[in-house]
Phi, psi and omega in degrees: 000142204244134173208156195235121146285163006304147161293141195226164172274018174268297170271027155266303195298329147328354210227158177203148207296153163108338163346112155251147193255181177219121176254156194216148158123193189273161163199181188228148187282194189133134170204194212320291195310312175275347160293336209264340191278327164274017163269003185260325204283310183278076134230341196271329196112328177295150131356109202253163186277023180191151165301136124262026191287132193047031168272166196211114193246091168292135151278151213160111132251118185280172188265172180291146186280168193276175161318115179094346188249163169293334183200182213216175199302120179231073180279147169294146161272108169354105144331292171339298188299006175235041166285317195308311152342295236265342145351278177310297207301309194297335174313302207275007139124029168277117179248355179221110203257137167211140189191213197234138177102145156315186211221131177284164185301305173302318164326287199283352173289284195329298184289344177289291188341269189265039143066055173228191207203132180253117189270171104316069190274172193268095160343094182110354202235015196291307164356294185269005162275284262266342168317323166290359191264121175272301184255154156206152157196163197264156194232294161230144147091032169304356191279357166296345197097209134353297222274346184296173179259116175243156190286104177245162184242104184234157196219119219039050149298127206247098158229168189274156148308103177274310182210108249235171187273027181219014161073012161282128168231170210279347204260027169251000000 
C-alpha cells in the first residue's frame, strides 16, 4: 500500500497492523535528546521549529553522508527510549512515528486515543533505506550532531505497521 505524508485519519484508519506500506512526502529524524528539547519547547509554551499536525518523526540518527550521497546510513533506533515523549507530541497533532522494537502499553493507548501509527522500519538495513532519502536538510538542534532533527523527503520507504490506530500490534 502507497501512502503520502502529511498523514490524515482517513489513511491512518485504513492501515493494520502487520501492513506493508511504502511511504512517500517529508517525515523527520528525531531521537532521545531531540525529543526530550521538543517536549521542553511545548512545556515551555513556545514555538516548535516544525509544524507537527500529520507529521511522521523517524527515529533515526543518520550517519554523515559518503561524498556524492544525500545521507549516510539511516536504520531505526529502539523505539522504547521515546516512549516517555511521545503521548506530548502525539497531542500535539504528530500522527506517525518509525523506529524498531515494541511499545509501552501507554504508547498504544496514546496512538489509539489520537488516531496515530507505529511504523516498523527494517532493522540492519540503514545502508539500504538511506536509498529512499530524495531529499535532507537540517532543521533543528545541529548542535546534536547525528541527533539533530532533519527534514527528509523520502519515496516509497518501505515499512510494516507495528501498532495500528486502533492499538493492535504486530508483536501481540
Amino acid at each position: 500500500m502507497n501512502i503520502k505524508t502529511p498523514l490524515d485519519a482517513k489513511q491512518i484508519k485504513k492501515l493494520k497492523s502487520g501492513d506493508e506500506v511504502l511511504l512517500s512526502g517529508v517525515i523527520y529524524t528525531a531521537r532521545d535528546q531531540a525529543h526530550k528539547r521538543l517536549c521542553e519547547v511545548i512545556n515551555s509554551g513556545k514555538k516548535l521549529s516544525f509544524d507537527l499536525k500529520g507529521q511522521v518523526i523517524y527515529y533515526c540518527g543518520p550517519s554523515m553522508a559518503p561524498k556524492g550521497k544525500i545521507i549516510g546510513s539511516c536504520g531505526p533506533t529502539t523505539s522504547r527510549r521515546m516512549d516517555e515523549f511521545s503521548e506530548k507530541l502525539l497531542a500535539k497533532g504528530l500522527k506517525g512515528m518509525i523506529g524498531k522494537g515494541g511499545r509501552s502499553q501507554d504508547v498504544r493507548a496514546a496512538i489509539k486515543k489520537h488516531c496515530a501509527v507505529y511504523f516498523l522500519a527494517y532493522a540492519g538495513c540503514g545502508a539500504l533505506l538511506s536509498k529512499y532519502v530524495k531529499k535532507s536538510e537540517l532543521i533543528a538542534y545541529k548542535d546534536l550532531g547525528p541527533e539533530a532533527i532533519l527534514k527528509l523527503e523520502v519515496k516509497n520507504f518501505p515499512l510494516i505497521v507495528g501498532i495500528d490506530s486502533y492499538g493492535r500490534s504486530i508483536y501481540d
